[in-house]
C-alpha positions as CSV (number, residue, x, y, z in Angstrom):
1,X,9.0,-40.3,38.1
2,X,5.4,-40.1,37.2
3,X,3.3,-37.6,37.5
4,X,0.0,-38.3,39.1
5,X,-2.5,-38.2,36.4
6,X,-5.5,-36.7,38.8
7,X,-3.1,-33.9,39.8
8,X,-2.3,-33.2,35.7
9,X,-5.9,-33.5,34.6
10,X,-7.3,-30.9,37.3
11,X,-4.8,-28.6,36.7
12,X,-7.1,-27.2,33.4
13,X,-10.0,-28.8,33.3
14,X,-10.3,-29.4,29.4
15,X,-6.6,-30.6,29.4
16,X,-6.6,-34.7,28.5
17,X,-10.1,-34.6,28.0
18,X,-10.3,-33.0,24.3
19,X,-7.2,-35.6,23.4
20,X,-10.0,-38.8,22.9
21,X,-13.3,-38.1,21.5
22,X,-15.1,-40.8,23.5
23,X,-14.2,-39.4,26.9
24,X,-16.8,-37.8,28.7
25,X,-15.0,-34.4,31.0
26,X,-16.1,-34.0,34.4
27,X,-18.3,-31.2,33.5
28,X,-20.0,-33.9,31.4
29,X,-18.9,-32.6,27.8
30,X,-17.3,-33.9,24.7
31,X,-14.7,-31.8,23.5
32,X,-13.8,-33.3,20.2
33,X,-17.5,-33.1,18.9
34,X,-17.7,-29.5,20.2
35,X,-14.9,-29.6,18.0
36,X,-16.5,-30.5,15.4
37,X,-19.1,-28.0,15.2
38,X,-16.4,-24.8,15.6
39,X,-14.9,-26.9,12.1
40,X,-18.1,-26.4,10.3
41,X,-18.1,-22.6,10.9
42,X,-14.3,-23.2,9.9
43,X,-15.5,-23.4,6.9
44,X,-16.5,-20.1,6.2
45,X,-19.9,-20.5,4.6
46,X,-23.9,-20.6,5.4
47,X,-26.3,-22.2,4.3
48,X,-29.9,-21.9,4.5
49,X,-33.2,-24.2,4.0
50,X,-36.3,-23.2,4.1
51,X,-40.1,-25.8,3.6
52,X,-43.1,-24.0,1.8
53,X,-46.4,-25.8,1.2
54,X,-45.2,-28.4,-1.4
55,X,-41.9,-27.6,-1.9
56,X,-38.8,-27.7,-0.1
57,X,-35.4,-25.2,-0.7
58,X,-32.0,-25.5,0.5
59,X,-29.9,-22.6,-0.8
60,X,-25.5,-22.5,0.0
61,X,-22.8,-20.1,-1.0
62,X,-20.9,-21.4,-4.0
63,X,-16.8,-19.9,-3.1
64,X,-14.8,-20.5,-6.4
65,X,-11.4,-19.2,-5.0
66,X,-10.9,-20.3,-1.7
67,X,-9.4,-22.6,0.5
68,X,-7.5,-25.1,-1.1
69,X,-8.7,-23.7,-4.6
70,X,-7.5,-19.9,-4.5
71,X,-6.0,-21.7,-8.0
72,X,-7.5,-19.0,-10.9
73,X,-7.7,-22.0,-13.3
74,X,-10.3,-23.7,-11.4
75,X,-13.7,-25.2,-13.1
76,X,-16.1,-23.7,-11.0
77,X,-18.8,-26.8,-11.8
78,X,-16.5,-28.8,-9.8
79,X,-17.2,-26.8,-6.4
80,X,-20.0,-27.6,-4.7
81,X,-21.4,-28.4,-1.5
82,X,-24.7,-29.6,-3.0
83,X,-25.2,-33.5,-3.5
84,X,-28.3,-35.5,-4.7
85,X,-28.6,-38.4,-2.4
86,X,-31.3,-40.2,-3.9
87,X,-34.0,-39.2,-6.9
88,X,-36.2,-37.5,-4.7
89,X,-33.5,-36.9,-1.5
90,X,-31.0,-34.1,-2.0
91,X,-28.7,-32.0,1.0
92,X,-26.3,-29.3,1.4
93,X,-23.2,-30.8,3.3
94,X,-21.9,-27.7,5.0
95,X,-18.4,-27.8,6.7
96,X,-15.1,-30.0,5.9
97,X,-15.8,-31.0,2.2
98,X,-13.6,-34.3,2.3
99,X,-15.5,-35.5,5.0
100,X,-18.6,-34.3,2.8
101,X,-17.7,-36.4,0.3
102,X,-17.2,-39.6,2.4
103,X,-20.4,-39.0,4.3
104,X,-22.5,-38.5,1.1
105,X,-20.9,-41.7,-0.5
106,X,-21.9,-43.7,2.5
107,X,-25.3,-42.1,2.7
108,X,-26.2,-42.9,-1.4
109,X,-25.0,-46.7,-0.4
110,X,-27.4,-47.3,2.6
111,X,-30.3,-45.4,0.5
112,X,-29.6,-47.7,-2.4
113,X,-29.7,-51.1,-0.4
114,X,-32.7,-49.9,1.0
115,X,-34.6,-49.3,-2.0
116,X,-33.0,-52.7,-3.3
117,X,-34.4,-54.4,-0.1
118,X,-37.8,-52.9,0.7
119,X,-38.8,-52.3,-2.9
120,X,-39.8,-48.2,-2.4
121,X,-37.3,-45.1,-1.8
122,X,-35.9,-44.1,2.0
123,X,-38.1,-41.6,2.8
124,X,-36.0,-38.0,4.2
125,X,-36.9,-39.1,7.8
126,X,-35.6,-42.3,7.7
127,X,-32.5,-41.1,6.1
128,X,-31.4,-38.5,8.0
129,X,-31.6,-40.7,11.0
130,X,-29.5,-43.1,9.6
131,X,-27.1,-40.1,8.6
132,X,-27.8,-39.4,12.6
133,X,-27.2,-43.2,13.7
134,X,-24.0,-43.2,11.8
135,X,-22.4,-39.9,13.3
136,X,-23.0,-40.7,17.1
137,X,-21.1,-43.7,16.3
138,X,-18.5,-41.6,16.3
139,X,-18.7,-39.9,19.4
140,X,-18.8,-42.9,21.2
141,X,-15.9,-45.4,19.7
142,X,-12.3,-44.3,19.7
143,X,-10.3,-44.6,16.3
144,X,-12.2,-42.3,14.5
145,X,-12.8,-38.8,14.4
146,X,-16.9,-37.0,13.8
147,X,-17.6,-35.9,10.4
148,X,-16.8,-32.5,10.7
149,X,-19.7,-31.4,8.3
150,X,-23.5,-30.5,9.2
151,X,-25.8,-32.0,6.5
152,X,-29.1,-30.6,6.0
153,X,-31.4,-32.4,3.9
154,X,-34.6,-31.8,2.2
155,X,-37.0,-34.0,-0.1
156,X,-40.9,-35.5,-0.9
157,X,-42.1,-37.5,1.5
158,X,-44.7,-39.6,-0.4
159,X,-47.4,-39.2,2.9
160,X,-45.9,-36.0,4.9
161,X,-45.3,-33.9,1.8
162,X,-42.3,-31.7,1.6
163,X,-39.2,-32.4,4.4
164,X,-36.6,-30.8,5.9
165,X,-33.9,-32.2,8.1
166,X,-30.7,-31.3,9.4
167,X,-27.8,-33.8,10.7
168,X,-25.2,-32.6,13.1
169,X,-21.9,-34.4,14.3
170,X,-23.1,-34.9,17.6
171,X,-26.0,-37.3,16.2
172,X,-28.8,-35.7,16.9
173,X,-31.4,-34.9,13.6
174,X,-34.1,-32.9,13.9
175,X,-36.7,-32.1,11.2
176,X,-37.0,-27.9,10.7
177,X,-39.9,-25.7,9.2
178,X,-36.8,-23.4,8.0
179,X,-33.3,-24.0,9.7
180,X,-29.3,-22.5,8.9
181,X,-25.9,-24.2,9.2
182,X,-22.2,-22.4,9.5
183,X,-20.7,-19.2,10.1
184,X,-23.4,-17.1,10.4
185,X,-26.4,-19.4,11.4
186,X,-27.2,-17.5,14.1
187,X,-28.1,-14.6,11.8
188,X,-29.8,-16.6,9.8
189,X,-32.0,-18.4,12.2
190,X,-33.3,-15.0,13.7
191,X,-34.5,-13.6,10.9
192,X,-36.1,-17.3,9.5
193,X,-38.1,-17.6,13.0
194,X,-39.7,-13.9,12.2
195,X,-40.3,-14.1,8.8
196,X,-42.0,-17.6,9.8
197,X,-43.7,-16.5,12.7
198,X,-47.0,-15.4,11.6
199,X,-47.0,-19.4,10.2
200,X,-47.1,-18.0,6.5
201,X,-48.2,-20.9,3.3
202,X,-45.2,-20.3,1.5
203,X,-45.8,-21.0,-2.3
204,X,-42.7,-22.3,-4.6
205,X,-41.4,-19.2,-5.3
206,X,-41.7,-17.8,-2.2
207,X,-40.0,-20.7,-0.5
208,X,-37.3,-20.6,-2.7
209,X,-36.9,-16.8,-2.4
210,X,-37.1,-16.4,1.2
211,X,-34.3,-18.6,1.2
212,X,-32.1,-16.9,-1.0
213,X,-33.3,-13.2,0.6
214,X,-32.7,-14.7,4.0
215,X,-28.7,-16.0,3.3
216,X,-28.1,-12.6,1.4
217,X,-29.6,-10.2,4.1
218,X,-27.9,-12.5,6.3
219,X,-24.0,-12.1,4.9
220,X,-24.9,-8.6,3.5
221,X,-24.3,-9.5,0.1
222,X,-25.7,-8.6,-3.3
223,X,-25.7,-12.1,-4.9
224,X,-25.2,-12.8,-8.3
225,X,-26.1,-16.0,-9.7
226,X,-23.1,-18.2,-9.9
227,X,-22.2,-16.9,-6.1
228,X,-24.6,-19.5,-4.8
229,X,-26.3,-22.6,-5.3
230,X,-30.0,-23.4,-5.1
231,X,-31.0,-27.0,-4.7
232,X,-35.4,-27.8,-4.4
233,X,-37.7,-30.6,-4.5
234,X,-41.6,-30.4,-5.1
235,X,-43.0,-27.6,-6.0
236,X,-44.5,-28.4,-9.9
237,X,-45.9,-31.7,-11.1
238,X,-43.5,-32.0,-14.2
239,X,-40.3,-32.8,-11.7
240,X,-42.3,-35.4,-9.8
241,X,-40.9,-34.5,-6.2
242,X,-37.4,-34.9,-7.5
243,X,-34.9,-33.2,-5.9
244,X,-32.6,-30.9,-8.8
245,X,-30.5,-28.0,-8.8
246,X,-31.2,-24.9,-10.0
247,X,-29.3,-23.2,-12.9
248,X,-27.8,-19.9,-13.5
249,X,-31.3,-19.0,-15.2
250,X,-33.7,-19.6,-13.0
251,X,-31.3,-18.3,-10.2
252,X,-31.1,-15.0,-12.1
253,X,-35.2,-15.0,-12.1
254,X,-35.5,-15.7,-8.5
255,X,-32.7,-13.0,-7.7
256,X,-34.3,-10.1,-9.6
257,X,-38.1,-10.8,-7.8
258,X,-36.4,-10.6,-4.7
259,X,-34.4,-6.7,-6.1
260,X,-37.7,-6.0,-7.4
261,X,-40.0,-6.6,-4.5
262,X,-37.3,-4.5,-1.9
């Protein structure tokens, strides 16, 4: 006959409760967005962002062969994790890079209409909360799964200068002096909150370098310049507060101050 459900459900108490997303458990958690935060560790990479004085640096691991792509024919210009959401508005989508995809697509859509509508560019803050706003949709209607990606997000704010934001798949957005995201962003958070804890006025090069000395001390690694990728906004007057990535030259620069000064 049938089993009574209370007697099946208290048997374990996660059991039944991580099958819908939208289902509180009685120890008041959601399992499918806890979920969601053990897939962007999944992922197997960090990420790091860091805001100096008028500038603004998110740096990510670039992984050629791996995952789907352990193919040796690859183009590596076609793996990133780094998108430019709007001129001045770019982010690091770290996690499930289909669902990074779809969530950055979305994301250029409502930034466009906006700028259409309202005549000026979404300023970071109001952008990541609509990035925010759209995930805890997620977590609250059944049908569809959380994003399963973090997005940290950096640009000019025309009045607060430079911003940094990160986006998680519960909903909640938060803006960061320096912040991390993925498999080792514990790590990576430790050593940002020392490095920041004297409240230093980080110039553009040291901005960017901290963040890039920060993920390599972080994962142990010697990094050469196509390993990761460097994204920044602010920090001269010829880019205007756009946000660009760096290439493989500047990279180099930045990594041989950082072997220099150690």
């Amino acid at each position: 006959g049938h089993r009574c459900p209370e007697r099946t459900m208290s048997r374990n108490s996660s059991s039944g409760y991580d099958r819908l997303i939208t289902v509180f458990s009685p120890e008041g958690r959601l399992y499918q967005i806890e979920y969601a935060f053990k897939a962007v560790k999944a992922a197997g990479i960090t990420t790091v962002g860091v805001r100096g004085v008028d500038s603004v640096c998110l740096v990510t691991q670039k992984k050629v062969a791996q995952g789907h792509s352990q193919d040796k024919l690859l183009d590596p210009s076609s793996v990133t994790h780094m998108y430019k959401i709007t001129d001045t508005i770019g982010c690091v989508q770290t996690g499930h890079q289909a669902d990074a995809r779809a969530q950055v697509q979305r994301v250029r859509n409502e930034a466009g209409n906006f700028r259409y509508k309202y005549g000026y560019d979404m300023p970071p803050e109001v952008l990541a909360k609509r990035v925010a706003d759209m995930n805890q949709v997620y977590t609250q209607h059944a049908g569809m799964r959380p994003y399963g990606v973090n997005m940290i997000l950096c640009g000019m704010d025309e009045e607060k200068g430079p911003q940094l934001y990160m986006c998680d798949p519960a909903g909640h957005f938060l803006g960061y002096k320096a912040t991390a995201a993925g498999t080792k962003d514990l790590e990576a958070h430790n050593m940002l909150e020392k490095k920041l804890k004297s409240g230093p006025q980080l110039s553009y090069d040291e901005t960017v370098q901290m963040a890039i000395q920060v993920l390599q001390s972080t994962l142990s690694a010697d990094f050469k310049a196509t390993d990761i990728e460097v994204g920044v906004a602010g920090g001269d007057k010829e880019h205007l507060g756009r946000f660009r990535q760096l290439d493989e030259a500047e990279i180099e620069r930045h990594l041989v101050a950082i072997s220099e000064r150690d």
